[in-house]
N, CA, C and O of each residue as an XYZ file, in Angstrom:
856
protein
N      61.870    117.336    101.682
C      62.585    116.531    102.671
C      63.518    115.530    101.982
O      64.677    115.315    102.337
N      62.995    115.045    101.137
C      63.790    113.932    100.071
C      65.001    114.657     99.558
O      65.990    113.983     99.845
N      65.263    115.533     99.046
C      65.698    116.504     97.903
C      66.848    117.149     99.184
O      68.019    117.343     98.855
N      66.399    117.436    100.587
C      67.736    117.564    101.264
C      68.034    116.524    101.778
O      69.055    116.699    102.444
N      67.607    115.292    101.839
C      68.396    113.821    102.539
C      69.461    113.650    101.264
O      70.635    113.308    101.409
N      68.778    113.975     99.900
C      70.164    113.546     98.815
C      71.380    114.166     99.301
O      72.438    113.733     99.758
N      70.671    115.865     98.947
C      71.779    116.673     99.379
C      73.198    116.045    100.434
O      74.391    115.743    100.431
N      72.012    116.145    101.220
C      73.352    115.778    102.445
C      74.286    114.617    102.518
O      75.266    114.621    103.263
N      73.833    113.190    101.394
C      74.621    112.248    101.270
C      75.683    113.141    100.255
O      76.793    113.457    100.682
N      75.339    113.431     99.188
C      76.014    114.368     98.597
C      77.049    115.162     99.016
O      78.064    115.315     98.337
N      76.910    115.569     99.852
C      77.859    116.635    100.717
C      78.496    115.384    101.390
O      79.457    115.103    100.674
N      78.423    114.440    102.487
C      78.931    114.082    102.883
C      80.297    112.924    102.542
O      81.309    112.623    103.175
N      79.652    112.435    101.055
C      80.329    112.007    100.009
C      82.048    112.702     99.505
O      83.166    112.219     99.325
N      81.452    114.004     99.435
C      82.486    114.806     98.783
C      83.390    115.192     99.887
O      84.495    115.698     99.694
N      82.806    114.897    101.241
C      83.824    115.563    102.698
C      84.548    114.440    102.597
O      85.749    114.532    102.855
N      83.985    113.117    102.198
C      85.238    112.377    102.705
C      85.898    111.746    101.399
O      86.834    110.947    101.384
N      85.241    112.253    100.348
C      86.208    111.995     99.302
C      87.835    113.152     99.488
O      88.964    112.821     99.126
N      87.477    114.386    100.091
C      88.534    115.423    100.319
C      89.281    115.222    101.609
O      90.134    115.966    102.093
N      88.915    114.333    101.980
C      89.069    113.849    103.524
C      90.623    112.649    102.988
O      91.849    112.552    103.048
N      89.529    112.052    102.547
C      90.750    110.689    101.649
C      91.945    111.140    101.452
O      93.001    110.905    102.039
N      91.561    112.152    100.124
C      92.560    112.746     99.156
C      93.764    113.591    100.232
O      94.911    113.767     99.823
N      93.389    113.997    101.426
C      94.329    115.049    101.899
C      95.109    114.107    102.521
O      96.316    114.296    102.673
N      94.531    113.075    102.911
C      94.981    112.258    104.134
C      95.991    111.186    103.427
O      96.793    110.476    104.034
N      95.763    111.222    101.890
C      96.472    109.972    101.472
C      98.481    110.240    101.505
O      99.252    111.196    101.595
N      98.569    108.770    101.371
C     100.142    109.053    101.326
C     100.345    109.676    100.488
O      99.302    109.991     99.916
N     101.501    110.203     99.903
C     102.394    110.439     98.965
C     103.055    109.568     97.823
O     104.092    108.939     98.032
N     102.281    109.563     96.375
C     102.697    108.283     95.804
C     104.463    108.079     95.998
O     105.067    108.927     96.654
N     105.011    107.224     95.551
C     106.527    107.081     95.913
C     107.019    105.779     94.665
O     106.266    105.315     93.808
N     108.197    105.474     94.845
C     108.641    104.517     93.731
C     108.819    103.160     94.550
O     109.129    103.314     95.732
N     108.695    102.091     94.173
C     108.756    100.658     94.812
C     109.983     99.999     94.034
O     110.491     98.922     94.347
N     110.437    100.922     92.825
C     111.438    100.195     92.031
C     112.759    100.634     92.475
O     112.671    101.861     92.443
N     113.828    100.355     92.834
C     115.016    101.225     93.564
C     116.037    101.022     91.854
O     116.350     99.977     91.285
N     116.239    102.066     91.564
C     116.811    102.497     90.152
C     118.298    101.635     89.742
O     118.677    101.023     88.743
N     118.856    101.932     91.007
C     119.969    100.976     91.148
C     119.743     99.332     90.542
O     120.286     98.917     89.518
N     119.076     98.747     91.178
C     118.765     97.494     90.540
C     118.719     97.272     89.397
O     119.481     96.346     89.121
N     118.016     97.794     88.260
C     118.357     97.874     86.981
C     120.233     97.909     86.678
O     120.932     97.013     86.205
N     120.571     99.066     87.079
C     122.170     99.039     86.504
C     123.152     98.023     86.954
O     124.278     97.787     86.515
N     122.411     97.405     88.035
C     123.012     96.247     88.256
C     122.870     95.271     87.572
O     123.866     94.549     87.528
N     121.857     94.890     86.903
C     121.325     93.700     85.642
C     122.707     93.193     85.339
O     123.680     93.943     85.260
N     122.753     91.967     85.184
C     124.111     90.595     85.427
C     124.433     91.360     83.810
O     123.539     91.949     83.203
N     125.655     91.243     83.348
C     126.237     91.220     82.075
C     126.132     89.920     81.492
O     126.079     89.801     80.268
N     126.097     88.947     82.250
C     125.961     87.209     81.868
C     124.542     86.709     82.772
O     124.419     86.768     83.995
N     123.656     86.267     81.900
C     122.948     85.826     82.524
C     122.891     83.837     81.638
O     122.855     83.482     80.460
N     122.904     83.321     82.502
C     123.597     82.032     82.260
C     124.672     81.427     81.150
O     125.893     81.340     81.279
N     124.169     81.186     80.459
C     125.552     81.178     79.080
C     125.936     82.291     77.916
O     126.768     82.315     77.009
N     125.091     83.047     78.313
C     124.660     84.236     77.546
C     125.873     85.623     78.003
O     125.895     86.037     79.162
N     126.484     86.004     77.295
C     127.356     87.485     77.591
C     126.961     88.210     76.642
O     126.704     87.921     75.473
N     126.891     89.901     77.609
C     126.742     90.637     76.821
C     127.794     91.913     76.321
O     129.011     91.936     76.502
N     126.947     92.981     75.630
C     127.347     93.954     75.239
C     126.812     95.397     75.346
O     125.650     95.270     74.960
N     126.984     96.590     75.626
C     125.578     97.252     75.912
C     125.191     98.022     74.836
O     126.156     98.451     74.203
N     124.192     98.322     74.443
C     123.747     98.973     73.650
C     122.711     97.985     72.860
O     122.896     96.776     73.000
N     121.861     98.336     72.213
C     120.501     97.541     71.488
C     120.105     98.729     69.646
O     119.864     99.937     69.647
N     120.139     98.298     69.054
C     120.069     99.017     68.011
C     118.229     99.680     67.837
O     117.270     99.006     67.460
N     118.214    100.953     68.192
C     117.104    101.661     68.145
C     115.801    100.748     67.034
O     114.627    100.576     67.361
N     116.381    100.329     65.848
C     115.273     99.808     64.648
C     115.018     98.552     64.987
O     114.503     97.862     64.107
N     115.321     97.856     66.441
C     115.195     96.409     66.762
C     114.454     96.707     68.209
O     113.488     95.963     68.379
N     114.652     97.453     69.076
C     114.411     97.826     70.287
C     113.918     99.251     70.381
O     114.850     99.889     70.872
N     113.191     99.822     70.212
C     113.191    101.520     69.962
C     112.917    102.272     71.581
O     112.073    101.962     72.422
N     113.657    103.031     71.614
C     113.595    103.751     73.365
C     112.068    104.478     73.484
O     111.390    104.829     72.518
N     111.813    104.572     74.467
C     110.603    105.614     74.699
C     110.725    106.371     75.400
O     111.012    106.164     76.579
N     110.539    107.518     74.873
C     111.115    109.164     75.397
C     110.954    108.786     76.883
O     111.928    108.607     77.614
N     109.447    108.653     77.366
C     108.995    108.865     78.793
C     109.665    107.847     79.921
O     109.236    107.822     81.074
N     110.888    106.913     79.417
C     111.235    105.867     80.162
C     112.473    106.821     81.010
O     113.424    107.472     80.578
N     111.849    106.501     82.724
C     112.732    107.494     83.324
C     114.460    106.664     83.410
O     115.475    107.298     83.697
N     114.445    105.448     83.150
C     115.933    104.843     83.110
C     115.595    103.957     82.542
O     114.391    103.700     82.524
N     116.622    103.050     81.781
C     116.832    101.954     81.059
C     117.878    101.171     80.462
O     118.504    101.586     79.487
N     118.080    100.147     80.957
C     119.318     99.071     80.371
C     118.959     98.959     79.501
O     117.745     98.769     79.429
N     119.891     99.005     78.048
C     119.841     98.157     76.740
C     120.904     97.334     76.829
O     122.001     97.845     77.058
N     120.794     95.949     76.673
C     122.118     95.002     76.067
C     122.252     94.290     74.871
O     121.347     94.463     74.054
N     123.141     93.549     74.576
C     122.821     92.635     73.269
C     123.411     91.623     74.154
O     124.204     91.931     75.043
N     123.003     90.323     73.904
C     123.577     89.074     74.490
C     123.903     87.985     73.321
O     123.230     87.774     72.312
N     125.109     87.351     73.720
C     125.410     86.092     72.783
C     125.994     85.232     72.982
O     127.145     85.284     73.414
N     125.095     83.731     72.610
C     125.377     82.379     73.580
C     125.670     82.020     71.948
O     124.710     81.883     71.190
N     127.487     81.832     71.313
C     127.451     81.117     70.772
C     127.196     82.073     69.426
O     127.465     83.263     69.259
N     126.626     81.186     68.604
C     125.948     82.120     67.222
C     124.742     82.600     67.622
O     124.134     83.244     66.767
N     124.168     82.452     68.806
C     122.734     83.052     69.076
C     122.973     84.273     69.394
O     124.100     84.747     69.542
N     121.491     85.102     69.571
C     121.936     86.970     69.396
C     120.631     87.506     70.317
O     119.569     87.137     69.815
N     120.524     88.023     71.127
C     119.129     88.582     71.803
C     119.622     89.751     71.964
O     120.781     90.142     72.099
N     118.248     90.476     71.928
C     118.572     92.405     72.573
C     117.504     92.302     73.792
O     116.421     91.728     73.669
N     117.856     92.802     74.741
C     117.302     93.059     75.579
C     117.004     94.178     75.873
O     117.908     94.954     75.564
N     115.693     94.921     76.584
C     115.641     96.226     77.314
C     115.021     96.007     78.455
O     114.181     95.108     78.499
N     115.282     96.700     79.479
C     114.725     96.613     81.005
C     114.752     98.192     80.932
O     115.788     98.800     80.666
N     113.261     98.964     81.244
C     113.022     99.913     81.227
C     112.008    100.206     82.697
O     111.113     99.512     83.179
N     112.610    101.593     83.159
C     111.615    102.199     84.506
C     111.264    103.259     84.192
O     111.938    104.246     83.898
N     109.532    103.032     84.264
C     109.052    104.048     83.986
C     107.989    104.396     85.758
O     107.571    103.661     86.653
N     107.941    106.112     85.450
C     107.443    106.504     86.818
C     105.996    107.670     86.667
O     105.716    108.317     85.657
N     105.624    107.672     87.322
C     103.989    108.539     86.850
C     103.283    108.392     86.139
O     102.878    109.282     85.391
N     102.792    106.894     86.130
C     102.733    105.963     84.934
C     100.973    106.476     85.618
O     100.106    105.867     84.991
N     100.459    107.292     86.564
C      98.948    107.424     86.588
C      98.995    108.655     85.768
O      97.892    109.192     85.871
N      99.774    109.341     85.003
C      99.540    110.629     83.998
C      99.435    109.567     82.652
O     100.229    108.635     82.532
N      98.467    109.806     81.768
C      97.702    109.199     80.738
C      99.258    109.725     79.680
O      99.414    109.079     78.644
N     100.010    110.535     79.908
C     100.827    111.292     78.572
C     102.017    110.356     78.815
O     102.799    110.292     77.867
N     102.318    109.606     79.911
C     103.581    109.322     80.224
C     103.611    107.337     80.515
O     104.454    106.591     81.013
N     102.511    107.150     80.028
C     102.429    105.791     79.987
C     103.228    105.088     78.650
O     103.454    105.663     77.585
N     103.556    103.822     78.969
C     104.523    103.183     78.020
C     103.106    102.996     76.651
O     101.930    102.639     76.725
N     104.116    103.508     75.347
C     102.835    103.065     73.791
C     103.154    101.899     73.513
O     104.254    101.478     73.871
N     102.342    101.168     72.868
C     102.456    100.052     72.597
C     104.019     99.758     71.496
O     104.911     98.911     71.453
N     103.533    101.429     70.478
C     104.292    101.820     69.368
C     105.450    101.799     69.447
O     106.026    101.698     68.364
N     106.203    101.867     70.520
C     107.364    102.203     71.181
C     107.967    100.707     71.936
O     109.113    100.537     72.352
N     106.948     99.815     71.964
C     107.775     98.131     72.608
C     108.242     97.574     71.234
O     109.039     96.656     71.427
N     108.021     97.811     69.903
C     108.462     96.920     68.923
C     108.742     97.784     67.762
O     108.048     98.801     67.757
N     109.466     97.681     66.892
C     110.003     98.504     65.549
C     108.480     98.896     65.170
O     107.424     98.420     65.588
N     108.732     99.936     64.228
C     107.672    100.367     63.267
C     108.244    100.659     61.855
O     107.946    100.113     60.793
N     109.204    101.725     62.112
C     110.284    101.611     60.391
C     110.474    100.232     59.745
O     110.763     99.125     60.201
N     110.221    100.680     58.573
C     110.946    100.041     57.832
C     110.351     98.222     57.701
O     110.911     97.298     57.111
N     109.063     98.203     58.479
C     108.435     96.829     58.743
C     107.278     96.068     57.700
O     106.677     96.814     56.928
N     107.133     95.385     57.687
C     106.237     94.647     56.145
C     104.984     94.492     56.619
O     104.020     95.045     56.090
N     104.884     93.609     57.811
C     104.214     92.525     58.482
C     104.203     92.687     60.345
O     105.205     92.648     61.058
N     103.399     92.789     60.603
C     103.485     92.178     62.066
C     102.470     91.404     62.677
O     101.321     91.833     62.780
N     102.801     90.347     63.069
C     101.855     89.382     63.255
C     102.094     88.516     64.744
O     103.191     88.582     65.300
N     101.082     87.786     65.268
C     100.959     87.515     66.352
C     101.961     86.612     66.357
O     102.522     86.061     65.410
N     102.170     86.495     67.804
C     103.849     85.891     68.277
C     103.453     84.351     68.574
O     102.224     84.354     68.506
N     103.921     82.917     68.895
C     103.753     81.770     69.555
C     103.243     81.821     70.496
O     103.926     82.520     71.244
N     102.134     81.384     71.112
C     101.579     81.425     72.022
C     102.042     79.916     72.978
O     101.155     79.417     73.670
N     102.986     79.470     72.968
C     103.354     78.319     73.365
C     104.350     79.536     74.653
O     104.681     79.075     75.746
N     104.614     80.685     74.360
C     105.680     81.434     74.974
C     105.172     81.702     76.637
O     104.033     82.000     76.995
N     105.774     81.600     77.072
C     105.147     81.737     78.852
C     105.942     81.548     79.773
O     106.472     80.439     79.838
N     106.297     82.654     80.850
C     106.869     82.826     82.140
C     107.058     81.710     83.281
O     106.080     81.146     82.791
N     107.285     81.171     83.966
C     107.014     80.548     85.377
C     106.952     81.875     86.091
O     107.854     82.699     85.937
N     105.771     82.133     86.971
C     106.155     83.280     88.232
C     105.593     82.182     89.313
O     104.432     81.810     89.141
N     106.442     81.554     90.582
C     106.011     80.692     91.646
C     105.533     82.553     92.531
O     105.960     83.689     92.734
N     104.093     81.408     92.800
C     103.725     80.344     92.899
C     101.867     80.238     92.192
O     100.973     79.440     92.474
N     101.887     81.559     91.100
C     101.061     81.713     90.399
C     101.762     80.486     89.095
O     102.885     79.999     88.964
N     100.621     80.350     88.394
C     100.571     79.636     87.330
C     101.187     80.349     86.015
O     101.118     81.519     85.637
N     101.883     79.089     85.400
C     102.583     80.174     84.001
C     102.597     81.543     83.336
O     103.655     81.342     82.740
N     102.384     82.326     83.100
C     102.082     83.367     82.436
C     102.141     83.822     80.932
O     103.154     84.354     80.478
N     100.973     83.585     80.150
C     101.579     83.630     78.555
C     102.088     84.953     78.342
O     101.353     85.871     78.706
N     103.260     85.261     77.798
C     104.108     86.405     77.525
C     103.975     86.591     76.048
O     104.350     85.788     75.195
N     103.171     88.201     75.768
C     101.977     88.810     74.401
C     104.014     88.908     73.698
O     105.074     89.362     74.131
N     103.511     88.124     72.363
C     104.613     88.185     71.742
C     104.271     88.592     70.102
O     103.106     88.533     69.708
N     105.189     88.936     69.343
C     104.891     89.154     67.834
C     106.195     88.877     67.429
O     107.171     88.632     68.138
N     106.087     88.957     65.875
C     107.296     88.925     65.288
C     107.014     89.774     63.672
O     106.194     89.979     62.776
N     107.958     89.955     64.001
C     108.027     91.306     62.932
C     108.964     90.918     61.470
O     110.089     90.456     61.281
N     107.959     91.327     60.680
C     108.739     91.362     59.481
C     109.641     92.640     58.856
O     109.111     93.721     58.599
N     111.057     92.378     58.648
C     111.126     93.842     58.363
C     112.141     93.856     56.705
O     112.092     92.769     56.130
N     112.573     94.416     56.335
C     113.212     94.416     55.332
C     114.436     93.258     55.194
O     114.077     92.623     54.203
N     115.240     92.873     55.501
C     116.210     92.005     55.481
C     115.983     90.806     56.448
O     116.345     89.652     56.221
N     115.315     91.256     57.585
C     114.885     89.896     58.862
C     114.010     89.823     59.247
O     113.289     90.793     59.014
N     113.446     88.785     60.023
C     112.571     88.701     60.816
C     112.487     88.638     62.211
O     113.277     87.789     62.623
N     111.786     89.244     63.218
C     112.676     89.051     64.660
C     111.222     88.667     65.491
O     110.155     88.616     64.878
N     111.295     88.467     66.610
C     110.412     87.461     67.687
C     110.852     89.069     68.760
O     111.882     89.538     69.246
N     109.774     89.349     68.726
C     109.435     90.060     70.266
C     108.760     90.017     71.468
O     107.589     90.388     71.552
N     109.418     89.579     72.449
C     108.268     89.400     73.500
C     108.681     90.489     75.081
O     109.643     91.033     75.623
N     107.293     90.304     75.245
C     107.605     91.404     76.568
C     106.914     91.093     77.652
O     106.041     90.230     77.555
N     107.161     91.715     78.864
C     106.054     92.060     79.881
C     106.115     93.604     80.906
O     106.953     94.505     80.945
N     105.088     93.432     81.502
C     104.985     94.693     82.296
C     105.251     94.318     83.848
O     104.280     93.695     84.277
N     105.980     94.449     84.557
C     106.270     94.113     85.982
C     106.243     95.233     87.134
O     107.029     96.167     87.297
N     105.167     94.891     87.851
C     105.193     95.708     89.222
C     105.562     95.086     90.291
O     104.768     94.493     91.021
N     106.803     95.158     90.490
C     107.521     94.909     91.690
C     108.158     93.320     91.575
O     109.331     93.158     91.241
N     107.305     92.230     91.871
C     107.920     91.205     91.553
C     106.427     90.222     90.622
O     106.352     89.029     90.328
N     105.535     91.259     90.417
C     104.117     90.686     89.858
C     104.283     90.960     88.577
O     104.765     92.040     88.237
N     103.806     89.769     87.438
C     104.209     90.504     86.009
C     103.016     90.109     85.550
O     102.185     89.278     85.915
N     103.131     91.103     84.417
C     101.555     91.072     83.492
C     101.761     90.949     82.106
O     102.496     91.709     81.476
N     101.023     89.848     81.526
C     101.047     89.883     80.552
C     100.378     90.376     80.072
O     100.985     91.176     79.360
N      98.920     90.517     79.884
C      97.601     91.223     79.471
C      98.019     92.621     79.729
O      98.749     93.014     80.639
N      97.323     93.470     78.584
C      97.380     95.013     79.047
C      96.331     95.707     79.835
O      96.347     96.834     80.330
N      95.619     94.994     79.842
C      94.090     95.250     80.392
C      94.043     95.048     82.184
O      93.492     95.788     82.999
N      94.829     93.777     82.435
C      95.407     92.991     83.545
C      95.883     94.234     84.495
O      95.423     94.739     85.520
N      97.227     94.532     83.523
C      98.237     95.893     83.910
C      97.865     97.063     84.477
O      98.025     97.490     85.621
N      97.199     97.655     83.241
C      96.220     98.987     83.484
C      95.472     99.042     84.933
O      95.475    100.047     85.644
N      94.774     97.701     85.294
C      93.966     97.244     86.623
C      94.586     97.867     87.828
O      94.291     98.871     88.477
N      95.795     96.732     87.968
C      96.752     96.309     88.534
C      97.764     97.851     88.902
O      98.163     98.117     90.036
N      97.974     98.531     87.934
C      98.252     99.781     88.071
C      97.262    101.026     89.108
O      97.692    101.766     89.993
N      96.308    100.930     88.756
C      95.356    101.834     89.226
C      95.279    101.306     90.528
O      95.158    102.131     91.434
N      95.346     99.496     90.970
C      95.481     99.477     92.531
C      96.262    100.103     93.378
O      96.026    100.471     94.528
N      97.487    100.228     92.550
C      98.571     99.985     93.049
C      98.472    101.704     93.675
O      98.860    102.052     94.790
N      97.874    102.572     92.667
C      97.674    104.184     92.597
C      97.052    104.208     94.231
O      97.701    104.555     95.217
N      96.004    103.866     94.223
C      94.892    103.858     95.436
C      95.859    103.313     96.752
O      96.006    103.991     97.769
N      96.395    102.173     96.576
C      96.004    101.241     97.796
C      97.697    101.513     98.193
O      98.246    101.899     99.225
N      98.205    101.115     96.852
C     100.080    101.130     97.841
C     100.873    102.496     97.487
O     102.002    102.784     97.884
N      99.862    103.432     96.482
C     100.520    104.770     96.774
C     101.861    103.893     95.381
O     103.063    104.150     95.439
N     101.560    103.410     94.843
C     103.414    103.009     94.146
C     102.617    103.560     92.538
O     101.406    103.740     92.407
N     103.455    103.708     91.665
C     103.276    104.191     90.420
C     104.241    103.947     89.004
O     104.118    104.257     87.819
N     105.417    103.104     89.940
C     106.201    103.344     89.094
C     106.211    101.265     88.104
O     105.668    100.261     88.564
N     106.757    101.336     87.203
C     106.729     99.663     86.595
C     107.946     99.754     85.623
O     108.713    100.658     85.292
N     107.794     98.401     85.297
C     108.867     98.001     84.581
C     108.433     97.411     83.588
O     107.516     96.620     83.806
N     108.972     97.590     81.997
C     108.814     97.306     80.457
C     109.725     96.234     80.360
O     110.691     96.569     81.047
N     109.898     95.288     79.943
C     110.937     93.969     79.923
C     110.438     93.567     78.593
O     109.376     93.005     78.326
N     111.358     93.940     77.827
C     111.607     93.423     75.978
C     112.285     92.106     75.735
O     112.568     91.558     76.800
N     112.697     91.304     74.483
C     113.901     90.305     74.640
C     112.990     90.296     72.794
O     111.784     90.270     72.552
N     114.024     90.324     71.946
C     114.062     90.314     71.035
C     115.146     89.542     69.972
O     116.220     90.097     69.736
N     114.780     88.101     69.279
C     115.740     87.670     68.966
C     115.428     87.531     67.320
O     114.323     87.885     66.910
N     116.475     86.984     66.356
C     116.454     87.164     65.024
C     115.126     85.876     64.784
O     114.448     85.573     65.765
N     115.010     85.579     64.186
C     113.616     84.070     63.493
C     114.140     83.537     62.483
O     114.029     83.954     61.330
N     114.724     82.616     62.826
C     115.274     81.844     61.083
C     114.263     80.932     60.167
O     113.095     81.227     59.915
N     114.585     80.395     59.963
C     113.451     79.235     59.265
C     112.323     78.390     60.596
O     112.427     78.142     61.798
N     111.486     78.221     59.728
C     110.696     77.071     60.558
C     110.830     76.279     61.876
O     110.203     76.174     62.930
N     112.412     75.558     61.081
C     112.616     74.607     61.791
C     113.416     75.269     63.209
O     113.645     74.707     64.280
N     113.718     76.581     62.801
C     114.281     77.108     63.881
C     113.496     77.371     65.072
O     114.077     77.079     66.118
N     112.235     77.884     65.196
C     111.474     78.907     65.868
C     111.666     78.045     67.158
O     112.156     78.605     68.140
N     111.225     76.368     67.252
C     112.147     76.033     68.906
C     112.955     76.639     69.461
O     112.814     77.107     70.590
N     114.181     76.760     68.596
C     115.459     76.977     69.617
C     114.806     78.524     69.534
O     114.768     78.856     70.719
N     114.265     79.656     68.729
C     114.485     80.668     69.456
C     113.483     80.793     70.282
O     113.673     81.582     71.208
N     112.328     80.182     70.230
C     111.310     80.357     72.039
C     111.826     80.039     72.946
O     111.491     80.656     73.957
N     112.956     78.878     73.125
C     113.870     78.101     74.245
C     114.725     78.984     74.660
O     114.906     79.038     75.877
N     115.781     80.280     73.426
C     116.423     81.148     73.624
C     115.476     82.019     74.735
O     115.753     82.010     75.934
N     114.297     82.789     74.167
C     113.588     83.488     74.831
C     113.006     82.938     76.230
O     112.515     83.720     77.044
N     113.067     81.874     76.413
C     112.016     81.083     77.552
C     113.255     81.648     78.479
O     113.216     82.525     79.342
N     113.925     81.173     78.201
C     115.891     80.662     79.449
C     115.950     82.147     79.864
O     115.979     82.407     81.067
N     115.968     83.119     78.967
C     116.425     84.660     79.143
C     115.268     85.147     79.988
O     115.644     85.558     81.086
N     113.941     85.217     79.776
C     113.000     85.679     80.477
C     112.959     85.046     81.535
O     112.600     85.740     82.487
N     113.176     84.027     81.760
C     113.647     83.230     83.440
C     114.342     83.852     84.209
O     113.919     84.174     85.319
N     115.982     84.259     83.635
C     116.933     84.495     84.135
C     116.478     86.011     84.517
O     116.597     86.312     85.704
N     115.938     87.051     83.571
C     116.036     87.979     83.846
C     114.466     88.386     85.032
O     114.466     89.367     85.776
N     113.746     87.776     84.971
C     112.350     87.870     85.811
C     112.995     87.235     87.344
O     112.485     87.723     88.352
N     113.973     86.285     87.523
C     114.782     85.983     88.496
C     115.573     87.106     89.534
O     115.630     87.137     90.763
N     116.255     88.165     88.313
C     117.228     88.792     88.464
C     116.029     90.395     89.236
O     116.214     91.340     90.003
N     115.467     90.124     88.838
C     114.530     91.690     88.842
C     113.609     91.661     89.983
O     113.189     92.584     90.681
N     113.282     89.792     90.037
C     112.121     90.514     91.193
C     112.872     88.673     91.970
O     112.447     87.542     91.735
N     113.820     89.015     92.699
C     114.160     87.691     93.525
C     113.337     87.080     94.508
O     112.474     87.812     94.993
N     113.392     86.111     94.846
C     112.553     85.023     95.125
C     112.292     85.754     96.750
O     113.197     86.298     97.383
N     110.995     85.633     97.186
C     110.973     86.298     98.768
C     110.574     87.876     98.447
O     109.929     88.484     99.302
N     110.861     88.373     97.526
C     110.702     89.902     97.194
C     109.359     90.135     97.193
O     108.553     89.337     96.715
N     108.911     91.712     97.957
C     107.168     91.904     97.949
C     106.967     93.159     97.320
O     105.827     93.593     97.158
């Protein structure tokens, strides 16, 4: 008697797990592709140029579109990438870590300022996972995040979560990779380039997911 009461939770388990699955939406994209190619050429004092040099910014095959720019306020220099990626619940087609920051040609890579961090209103700051890389002739400051829709993640662990809701509950799949990569001079420099990076990740987290956006 025991042994068919399992059974039958068993069975009934699997009817409406197939029940779910038939009934569910159709995953779909929440990112409209256009928006990217629209990305400002000037984002506050900053003009750019397009293109990002592969050994500073490196592309990732699986990114279904992507802006590269170079920007320059002055003698200052940033590369930017804004990347959309889609079927991000297939394990083969997820963004590598290997692929957000150089690997050629590098000495050193070591953890980034942790002073570095987002405003997203009306959540609390967001520390943005940064490194800086040593490579043969320079040194450069990389920082990034992962953005679903107008929600950004810094943690990868956060993401991954946050992703898999998104699979289940809103049917969406698709996210966004946001790079900003600037040169590191001396010591005394590393202010102005977190201040460089702070202003740009403002402008562009502004530009991508505008204020009111769900």
């Amino acid at each position: 008697m025991r042994t068919g009461w399992r059974l039958g939770v068993i069975v009934i388990l699997f009817a409406g797990t197939a029940i779910i699955l038939h009934t569910a939406r159709p995953v779909t994209g929440s990112v409209n592709p256009v928006s990217l190619l629209a990305l400002p050429a000037t984002l506050g004092a900053w003009s750019s140029l397009d293109g990002v040099p592969e050994d500073i910014l490196p592309p990732d095959p699986n990114e279904k579109l992507s802006v590269r720019r170079t920007y320059r306020n002055g003698a200052q220099v940033a590369w930017i990438s804004v990347a959309l990626f889609v079927g991000q619940e297939n394990e083969t087609r997820r963004a590598s870590i290997n692929k957000i920051y150089p690997q050629r040609s590098v000495s050193l890579v070591e953890p980034g300022p942790s002073t570095l961090t987002l405003t997203v209103p009306p959540t609390s700051p967001i520390k943005l996972p940064a490194v800086i890389i040593h490579q043969d002739s320079r040194r450069l400051l990389v920082a990034y995040w992962h953005q679903i829709g107008h929600r950004v993640y810094g943690n990868e662990y956060g993401f991954r979560l946050a992703l898999m809701r998104e699979l289940v509950l809103a049917r969406h799949t698709d996210t966004l990779l946001i790079r900003i990569a600037v040169p590191v001079g001396t010591n005394g420099q590393v202010r102005e380039n977190l201040d460089a990076v702070g202003h740009l990740a403002a402008s562009l987290y502004s530009t991508l997911a505008p204020r009111g956006s769900q």
